[in-house]
C-alpha positions as CSV (number, residue, x, y, z in Angstrom):
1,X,-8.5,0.2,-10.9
2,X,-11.9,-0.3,-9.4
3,X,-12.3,-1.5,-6.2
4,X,-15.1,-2.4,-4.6
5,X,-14.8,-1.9,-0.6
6,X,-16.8,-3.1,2.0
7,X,-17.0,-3.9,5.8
8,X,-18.9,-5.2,8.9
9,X,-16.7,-5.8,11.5
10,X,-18.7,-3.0,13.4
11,X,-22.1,-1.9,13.4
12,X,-21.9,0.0,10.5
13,X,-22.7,-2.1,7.7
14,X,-20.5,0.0,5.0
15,X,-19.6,-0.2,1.0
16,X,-18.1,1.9,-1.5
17,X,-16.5,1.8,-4.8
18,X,-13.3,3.8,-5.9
19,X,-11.9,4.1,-9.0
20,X,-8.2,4.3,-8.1
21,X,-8.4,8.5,-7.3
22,X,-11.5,9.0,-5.9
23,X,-14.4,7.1,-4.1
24,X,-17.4,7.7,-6.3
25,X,-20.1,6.3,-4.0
26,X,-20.9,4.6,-0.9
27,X,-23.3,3.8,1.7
28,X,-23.1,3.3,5.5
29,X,-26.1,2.1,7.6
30,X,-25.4,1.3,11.6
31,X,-27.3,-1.8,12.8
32,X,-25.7,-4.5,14.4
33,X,-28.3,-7.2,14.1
34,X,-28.8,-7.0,10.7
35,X,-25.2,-7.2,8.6
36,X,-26.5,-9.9,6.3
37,X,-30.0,-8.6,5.9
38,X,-28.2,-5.2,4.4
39,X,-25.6,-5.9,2.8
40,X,-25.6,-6.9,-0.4
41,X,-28.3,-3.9,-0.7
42,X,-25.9,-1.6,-0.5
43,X,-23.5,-3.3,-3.2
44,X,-26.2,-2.5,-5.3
45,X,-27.1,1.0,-4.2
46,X,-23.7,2.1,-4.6
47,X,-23.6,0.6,-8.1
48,X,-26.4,1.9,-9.2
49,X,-25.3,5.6,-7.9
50,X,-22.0,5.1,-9.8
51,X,-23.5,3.9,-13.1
52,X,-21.4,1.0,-13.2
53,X,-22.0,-2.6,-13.3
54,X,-20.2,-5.6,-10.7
55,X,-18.1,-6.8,-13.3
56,X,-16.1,-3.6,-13.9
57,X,-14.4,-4.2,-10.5
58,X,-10.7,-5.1,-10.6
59,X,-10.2,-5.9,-6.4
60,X,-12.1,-6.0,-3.9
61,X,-11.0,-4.9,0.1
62,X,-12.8,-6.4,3.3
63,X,-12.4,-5.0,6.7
64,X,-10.9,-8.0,8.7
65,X,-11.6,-6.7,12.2
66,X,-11.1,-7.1,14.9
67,X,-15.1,-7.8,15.1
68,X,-17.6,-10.4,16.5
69,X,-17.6,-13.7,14.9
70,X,-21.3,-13.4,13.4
71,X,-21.3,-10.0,11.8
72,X,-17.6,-10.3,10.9
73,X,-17.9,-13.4,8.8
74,X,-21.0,-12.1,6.6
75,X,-18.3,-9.3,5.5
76,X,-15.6,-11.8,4.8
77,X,-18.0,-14.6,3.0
78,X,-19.4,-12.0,1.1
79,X,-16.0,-10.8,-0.3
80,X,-14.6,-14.2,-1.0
81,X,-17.7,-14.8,-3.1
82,X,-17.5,-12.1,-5.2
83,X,-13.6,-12.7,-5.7
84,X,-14.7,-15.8,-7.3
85,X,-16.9,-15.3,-9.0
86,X,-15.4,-12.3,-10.9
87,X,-11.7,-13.7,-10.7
88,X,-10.5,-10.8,-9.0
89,X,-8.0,-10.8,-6.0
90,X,-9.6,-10.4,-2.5
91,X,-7.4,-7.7,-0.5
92,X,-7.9,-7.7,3.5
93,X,-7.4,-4.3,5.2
94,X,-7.8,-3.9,9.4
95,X,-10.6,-2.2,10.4
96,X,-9.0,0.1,13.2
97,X,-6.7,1.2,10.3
98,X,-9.6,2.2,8.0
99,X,-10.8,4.6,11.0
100,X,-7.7,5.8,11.9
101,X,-7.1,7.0,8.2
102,X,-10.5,8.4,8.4
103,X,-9.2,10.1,11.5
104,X,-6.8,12.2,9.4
105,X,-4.9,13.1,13.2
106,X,-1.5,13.9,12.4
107,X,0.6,12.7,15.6
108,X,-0.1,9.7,18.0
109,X,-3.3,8.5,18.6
110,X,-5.5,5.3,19.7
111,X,-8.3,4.0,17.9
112,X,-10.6,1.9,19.7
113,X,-14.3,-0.3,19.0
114,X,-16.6,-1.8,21.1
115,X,-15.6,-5.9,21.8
116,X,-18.8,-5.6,24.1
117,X,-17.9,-7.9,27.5
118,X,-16.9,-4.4,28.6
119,X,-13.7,-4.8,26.5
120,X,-12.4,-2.8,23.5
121,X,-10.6,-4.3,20.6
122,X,-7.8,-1.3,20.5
123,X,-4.8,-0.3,18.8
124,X,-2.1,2.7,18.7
125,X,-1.1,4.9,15.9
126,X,1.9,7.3,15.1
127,X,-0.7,9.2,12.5
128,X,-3.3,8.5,11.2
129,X,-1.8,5.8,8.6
130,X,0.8,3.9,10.8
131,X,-0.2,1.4,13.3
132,X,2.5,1.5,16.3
133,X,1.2,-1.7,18.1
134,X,-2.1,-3.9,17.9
135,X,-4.7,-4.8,17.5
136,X,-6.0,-6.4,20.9
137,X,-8.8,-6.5,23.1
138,X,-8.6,-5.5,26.6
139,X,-10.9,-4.0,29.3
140,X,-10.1,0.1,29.5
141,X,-9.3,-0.2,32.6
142,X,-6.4,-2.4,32.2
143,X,-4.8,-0.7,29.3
144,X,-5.7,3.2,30.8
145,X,-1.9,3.7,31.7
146,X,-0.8,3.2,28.1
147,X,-3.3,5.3,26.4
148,X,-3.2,8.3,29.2
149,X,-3.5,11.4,26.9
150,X,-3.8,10.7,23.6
151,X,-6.4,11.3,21.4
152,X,-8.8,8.3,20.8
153,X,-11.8,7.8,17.8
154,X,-14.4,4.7,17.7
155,X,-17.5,3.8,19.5
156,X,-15.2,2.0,21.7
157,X,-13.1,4.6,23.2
158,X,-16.6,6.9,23.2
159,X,-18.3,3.9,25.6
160,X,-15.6,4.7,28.0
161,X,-14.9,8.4,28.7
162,X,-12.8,7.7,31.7
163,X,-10.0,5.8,29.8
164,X,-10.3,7.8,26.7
165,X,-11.3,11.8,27.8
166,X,-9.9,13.0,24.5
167,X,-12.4,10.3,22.3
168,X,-14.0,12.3,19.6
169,X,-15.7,10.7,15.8
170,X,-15.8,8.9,14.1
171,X,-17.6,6.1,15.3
172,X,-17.8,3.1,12.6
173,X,-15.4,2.4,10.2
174,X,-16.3,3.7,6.6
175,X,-15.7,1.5,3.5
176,X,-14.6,5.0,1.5
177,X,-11.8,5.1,3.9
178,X,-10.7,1.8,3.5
179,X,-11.4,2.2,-0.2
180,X,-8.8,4.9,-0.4
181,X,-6.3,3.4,2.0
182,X,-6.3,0.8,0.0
183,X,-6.1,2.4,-3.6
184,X,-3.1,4.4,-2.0
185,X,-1.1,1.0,-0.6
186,X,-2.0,-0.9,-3.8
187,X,-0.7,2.2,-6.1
188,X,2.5,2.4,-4.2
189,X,3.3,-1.0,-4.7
190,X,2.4,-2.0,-0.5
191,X,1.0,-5.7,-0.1
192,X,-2.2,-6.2,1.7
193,X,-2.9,-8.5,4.3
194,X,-4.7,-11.7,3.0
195,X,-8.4,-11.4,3.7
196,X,-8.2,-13.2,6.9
197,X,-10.7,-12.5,10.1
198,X,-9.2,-11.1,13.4
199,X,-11.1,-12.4,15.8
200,X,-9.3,-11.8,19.2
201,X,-11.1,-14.1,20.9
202,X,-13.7,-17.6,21.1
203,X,-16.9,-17.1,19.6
204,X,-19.4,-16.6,21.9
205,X,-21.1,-20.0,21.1
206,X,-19.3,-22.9,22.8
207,X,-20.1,-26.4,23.0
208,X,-21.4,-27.2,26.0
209,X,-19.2,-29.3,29.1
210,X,-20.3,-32.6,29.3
211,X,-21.2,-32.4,25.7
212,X,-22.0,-36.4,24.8
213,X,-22.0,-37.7,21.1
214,X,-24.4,-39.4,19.7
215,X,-23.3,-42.0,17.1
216,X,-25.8,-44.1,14.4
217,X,-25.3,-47.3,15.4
């Protein structure tokens, strides 16, 4: 197995590459604006550190959100293209689950990231790999009664200390964690979800009202 991970459903444009025990390199940079500038980059940074070339990978895994639209889709595009073109299978892992498992909390948690519009895209955990309920977006405010107490990780539940007192890192999602939550599902025989994006919600582009058509004549 050699998987190739990556994911920019949050700021953090991330990638790594595990070998089906151990990640053996990655790279995480945090800027929002500039997910497809940085990406591909970084596929070849962590290549190069490994010593390995593109077509030694067997799968790759895509954080599916939630995220915004724009920096979501470069993650997701980016995946699908190298599925085809090295015949590989394109796995689809949630993002809040790849920082949860990074979380390594051992009882009930929440993880939460920034949705911006002063909403969080949230979800709650047993530990920190099983998801009770989620994902959604929400503003803090309006889900405060169901998270009252637990634990919280993401830059999301760190924007908002008086929904989420206990918030603590990390911040981004990492692709080694989703590497190695995936390379543990895959080896125990779990299916991943389809590399599908959760959105959550419209984009923020919308056609205008009164939108009128114009047709060649």
């Amino acid at each position: 197995m050699l998987l190739l991970a990556l994911d920019t459903a949050t700021p953090a444009v991330t990638v790594a590459v595990h070998d089906g025990t151990d990640v053996i390199a990655s790279s995480s940079q945090v800027d929002a604006r500039r997910h497809g500038e940085l990406l591909l980059p970084a596929v070849d940074r962590v290549f190069a550190e490994a010593g390995l070339k593109l077509d030694a990978v067997t799968g790759i895994v895509v954080g599916i959100g939630p995220g915004p639209y724009t920096g979501l889709r470069v993650g997701l595009m980016t995946a699908d293209t190298f599925g085809l073109a090295l015949g590989v299978p394109v796995h689809g892992l949630c993002t809040l689950d790849g920082l949860a498992y990074a979380s390594d909390i051992d009882g009930p948690f929440v993880v939460a990231t920034d949705a911006r519009r002063k909403e969080v895209y949230w979800a709650r955990y047993a530990d920190s790999r099983t998801r009770l309920s989620g994902p959604a977006v929400d503003r803090p405010a309006d889900i405060a009664d169901q998270v009252a107490g637990l634990p919280a990780v993401g830059a999301g539940a760190l924007l908002y200390p008086d929904t989420f007192p206990n918030a603590h890192e990390p911040q981004h999602v990492s692709a080694a964690a989703l590497a190695s939550l995936a390379a543990e599902k895959l080896a125990a025989g779990e299916e991943l979800p389809a590399p599908r994006p959760l959105y959550l919600r419209r984009p923020d582009a919308q056609v205008p009202k009164n939108y009128k058509v114009v047709t060649p004549k």
